[in-house]
Each structure stands twice: as C-alpha cells, then as structure tokens.
N, C-alpha and C positions, 0 to 999 in steps of 0.2 A: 648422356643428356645433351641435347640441342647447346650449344653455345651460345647463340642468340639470346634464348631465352636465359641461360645463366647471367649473361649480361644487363637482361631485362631486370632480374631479378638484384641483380647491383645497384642500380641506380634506382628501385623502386622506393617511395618513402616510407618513414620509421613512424608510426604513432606510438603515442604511446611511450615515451621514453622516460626511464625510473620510474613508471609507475608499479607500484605492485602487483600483484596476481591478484585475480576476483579473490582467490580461497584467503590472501591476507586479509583486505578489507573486507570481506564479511563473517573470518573470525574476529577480527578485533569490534563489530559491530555486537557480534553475539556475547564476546566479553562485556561490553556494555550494560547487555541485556542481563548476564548472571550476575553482575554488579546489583543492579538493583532489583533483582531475584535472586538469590542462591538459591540453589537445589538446599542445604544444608548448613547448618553454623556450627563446625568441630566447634570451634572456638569465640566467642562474642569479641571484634575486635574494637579495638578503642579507635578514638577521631583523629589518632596521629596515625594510625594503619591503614582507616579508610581516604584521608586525605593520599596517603603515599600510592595508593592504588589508583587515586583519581590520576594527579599526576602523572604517570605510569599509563594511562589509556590517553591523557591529555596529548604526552609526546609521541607517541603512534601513529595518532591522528596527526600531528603536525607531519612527520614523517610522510604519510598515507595520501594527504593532499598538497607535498612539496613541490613536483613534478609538475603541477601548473600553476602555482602559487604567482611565478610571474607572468604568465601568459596571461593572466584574469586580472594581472593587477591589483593581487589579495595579499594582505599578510596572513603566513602558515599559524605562527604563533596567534596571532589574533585573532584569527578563524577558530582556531583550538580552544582558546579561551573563551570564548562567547559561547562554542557548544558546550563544555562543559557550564558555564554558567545557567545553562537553560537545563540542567540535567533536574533540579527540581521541579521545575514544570513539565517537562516529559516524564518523569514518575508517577505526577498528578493527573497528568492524563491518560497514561497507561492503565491507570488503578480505577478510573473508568469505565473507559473500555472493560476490562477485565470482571468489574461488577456487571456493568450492561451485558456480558455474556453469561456469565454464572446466574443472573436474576432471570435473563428470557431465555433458556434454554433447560427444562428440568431431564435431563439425560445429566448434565453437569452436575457431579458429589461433590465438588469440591474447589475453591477459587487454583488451586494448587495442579488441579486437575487441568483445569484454563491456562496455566503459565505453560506447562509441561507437556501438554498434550494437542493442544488443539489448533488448527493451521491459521484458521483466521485471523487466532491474536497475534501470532509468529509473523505472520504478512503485517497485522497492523503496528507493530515494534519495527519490524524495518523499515516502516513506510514512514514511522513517526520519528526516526533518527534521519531519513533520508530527506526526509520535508524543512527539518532544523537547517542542515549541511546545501538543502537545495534553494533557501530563504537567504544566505550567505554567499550565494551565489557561487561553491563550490563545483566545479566541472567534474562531470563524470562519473564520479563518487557517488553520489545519491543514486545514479542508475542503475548504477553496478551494485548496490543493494537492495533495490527492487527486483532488479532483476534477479539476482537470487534469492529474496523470495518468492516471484513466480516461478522459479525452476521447483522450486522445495514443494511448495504447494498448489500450483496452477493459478493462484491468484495475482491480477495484472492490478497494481496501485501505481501508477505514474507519481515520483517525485514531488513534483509542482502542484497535483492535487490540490483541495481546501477539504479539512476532514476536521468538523466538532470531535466534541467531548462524548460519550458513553456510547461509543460505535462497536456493534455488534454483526460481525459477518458469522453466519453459519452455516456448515458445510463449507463453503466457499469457493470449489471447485470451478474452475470457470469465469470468474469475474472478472471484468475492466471498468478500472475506473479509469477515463483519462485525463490528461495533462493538465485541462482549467474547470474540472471538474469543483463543484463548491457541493460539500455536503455538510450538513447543520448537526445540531442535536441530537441523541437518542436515535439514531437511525440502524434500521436493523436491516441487512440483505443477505439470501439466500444464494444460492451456490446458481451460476450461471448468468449472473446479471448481468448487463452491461450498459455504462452512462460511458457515452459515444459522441461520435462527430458527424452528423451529416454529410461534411464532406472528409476530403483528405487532399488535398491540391494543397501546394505547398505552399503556395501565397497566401496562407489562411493563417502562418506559421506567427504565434504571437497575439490573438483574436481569440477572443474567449468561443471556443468550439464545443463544449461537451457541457450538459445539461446541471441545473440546479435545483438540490434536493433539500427540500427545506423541514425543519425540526419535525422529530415524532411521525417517522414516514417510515411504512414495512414496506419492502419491494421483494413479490416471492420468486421463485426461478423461473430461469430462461426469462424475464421481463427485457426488452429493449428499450433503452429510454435516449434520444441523440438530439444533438442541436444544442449549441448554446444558450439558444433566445429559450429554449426548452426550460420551465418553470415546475419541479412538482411540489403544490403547497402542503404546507406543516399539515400536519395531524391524517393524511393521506396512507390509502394503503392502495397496494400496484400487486393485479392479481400476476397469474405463472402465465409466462409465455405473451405478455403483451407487448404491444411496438407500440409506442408512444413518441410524436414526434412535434409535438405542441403543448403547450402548458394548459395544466389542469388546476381549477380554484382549491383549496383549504379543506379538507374534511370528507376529500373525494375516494371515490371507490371505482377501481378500475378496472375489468376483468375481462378476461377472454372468454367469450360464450361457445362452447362445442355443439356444433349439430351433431343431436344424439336420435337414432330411427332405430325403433325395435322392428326387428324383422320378423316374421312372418315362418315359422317351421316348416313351411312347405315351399320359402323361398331358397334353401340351400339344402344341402345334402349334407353339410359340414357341421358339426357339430362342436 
C-alpha cells in the first residue's frame, strides 16, 4: 500500500472516541423497551428488584452518553437521571400508541400482538426514548436509535420530531417524518408517507422545515406532505399518493383523482 496514503491515514481524525457501538445503544434501548413490556413474568418481582434493574439501565445510559458528556457541557449522571424519571410518562404514552393501534387496526388479536410484532410501534418506542434523550440535548444517541429503527423497519422518525399521544403508524414501510416535524393527537399514517422540507439548503439548518399535522388526521400512502408553513387541520383525512404543499382548513378531504378511460375492444389486441 501507497505510503502516502498510509500517512494520510495517520493523521486523519478520530470521531467518535469511547463511544459505544450502534448494537450497544440500541440493545440497552430495547432493554428499556422489555422493561416495561416483558415477553413474560417467571417470577412477579418485588419494587426492591424493579428499582435495582432501573438502576442498572440508569448507569448504562450514563456509560452510553459519557463520551460527550463534556463536549455538550451535560451532566452524564443528570441526564441519566432525568430519563429515567420521565420513564412513567413514556409508559403512558407508549400504552397509547399501542391502544391507537390495536383499536384502528382489526388484523390486530391482540395489544401483545402490537408490542411483539409490529414495526410501527418498534419505530414509535425508539423514536419515543430518542425524543426524551434528544429534548436533553444528548449528541448522537437519539440518532443512533432512530436510525436503527429505520434499518429494522424502513421507517424514518428523526429524533427532534413533535409526536402526540395515541399515534398509529401502519404498515409503515416507507415513512419520514422530519426533524421539526409537529404531529398532534390520534394521528394514524399509512406506509409510505412522508412530512418533508421543501427545501434542503443548509442555511435552513434550525427553521422549522417540515409540515404540521394537527389532531385526528388519517394520512393514507405514498401522500407527500412538505414545507414548514405546511398546516394539515384536525379532523382531516389525506387521500394515497397526494403532494400537498400548502395548508388545508379543519375537516378537509384530500384526494388524488385518477384519469380513468374505458377503452374500446377494438382499440387493442391485448387483452
């Protein structure tokens, strides 16, 4: 090999230094997740076993976001602490989510079925631990669990999002939500969505870019919805396949119209 470049390679910089591997942080994420889901209870434990297991994910976490603890100017320990104290409101909204799926989806036997099976909520659990850790202003960490929930499941939740209570993605294949994304209430969207930016220039970096979806709104597939200043009002449904790049009033119905032409038996040979 070239010398030069070995040289290159010496003095090229280090990101990244003690951090852990993707696969640490987003098992110690998914341990979170069986925390407060177990597959199973051999054993009913008591609040001196459940506290020593909080504990136990507490200092992980401290562990997991040490490595820029001072570059951010964060306490590890305090950051740790503050997530685990929001773990009762991440339960309470997971348990949301989780009915908003089980209720608008009748393929779903069972809420169990929901925890264990289905990609959506797996995307909305990591998006919901990364949102806490990205609200604290943790580096990197939140990314790194979104992003492997889009590897897992092809669904794009950017961190920084705004996502209400009883949020139902299904299917979900396909979706981006981005970065100042605000979505309200009982919101249900289908595989293929995407709430987007207009633009991408980098100077936009910090500027609420990507659209606002407001309570009790269905968005079905393939819909485009982009732009900041982009408004879609509550109680709204957004038909498959529409580009939406202006906000539409409260109670609206949006649809993509197909030109549809019967043809003529004696216009083709093809049957």
């Amino acid at each position: 090999m070239d010398n030069d470049f070995l040289s290159l390679l010496y003095k090229r910089p280090v990101y990244g230094i003690n951090i852990p591997s993707n696969k640490v942080i987003s098992e110690w994420a998914l341990s979170v997740i069986r925390f407060l889901y177990p597959d199973n209870l051999p054993e009913q434990k008591n609040t001196f076993q459940l506290k020593e297991e909080v504990n136990k994910l507490e200092e992980a976490l401290g562990e997991i976001i040490a490595a820029n603890c001072k570059e951010k100017n964060i306490s590890c320990r305090e950051t740790a602490v503050h997530f685990f104290n929001q773990l009762p409101t991440l339960y309470e909204i997971l348990n949301t989510d989780i009915q908003a799926i089980f209720n608008g989806d009748p393929a779903a036997a069972s809420e169990f079925e929901v925890i264990r099976t289905y990609p959506g909520f797996y995307a909305i659990c990591f998006y919901r631990i990364a949102n806490i850790l990205s609200l604290s202003n943790v580096p990197l960490v939140p990314r790194i669990l979104t992003e492997h929930a889009h590897s897992k499941t092809g669904i794009d939740i950017h961190p920084a999002a705004t996502i209400g209570a009883f949020f139902h993605i299904d299917h979900g294949t396909g979706i981006v939500i981005g970065e100042t994304t605000k979505i309200g209430k009982h919101v249900k969207l289908y595989q293929g969505v995407t709430l987007g930016a207009l633009s991408v220039r980098k100077n936009l970096a910090g500027s609420k870019r990507h659209p606002t979806v407001e309570d009790y709104v269905i968005i079905y597939s393939g819909a485009t919805i982009l732009g900041g200043e982009t408004v879609i009002g509550h109680n709204s449904v957004i038909g498959g396949n529409v580009w939406i790049t202006e906000s539409i009033l409260p109670y609206s119905t949006a649809y993509h119209s197909p030109i549809i032409k019967v043809r003529n038996i004696n216009e083709t040979n093809e049957i």
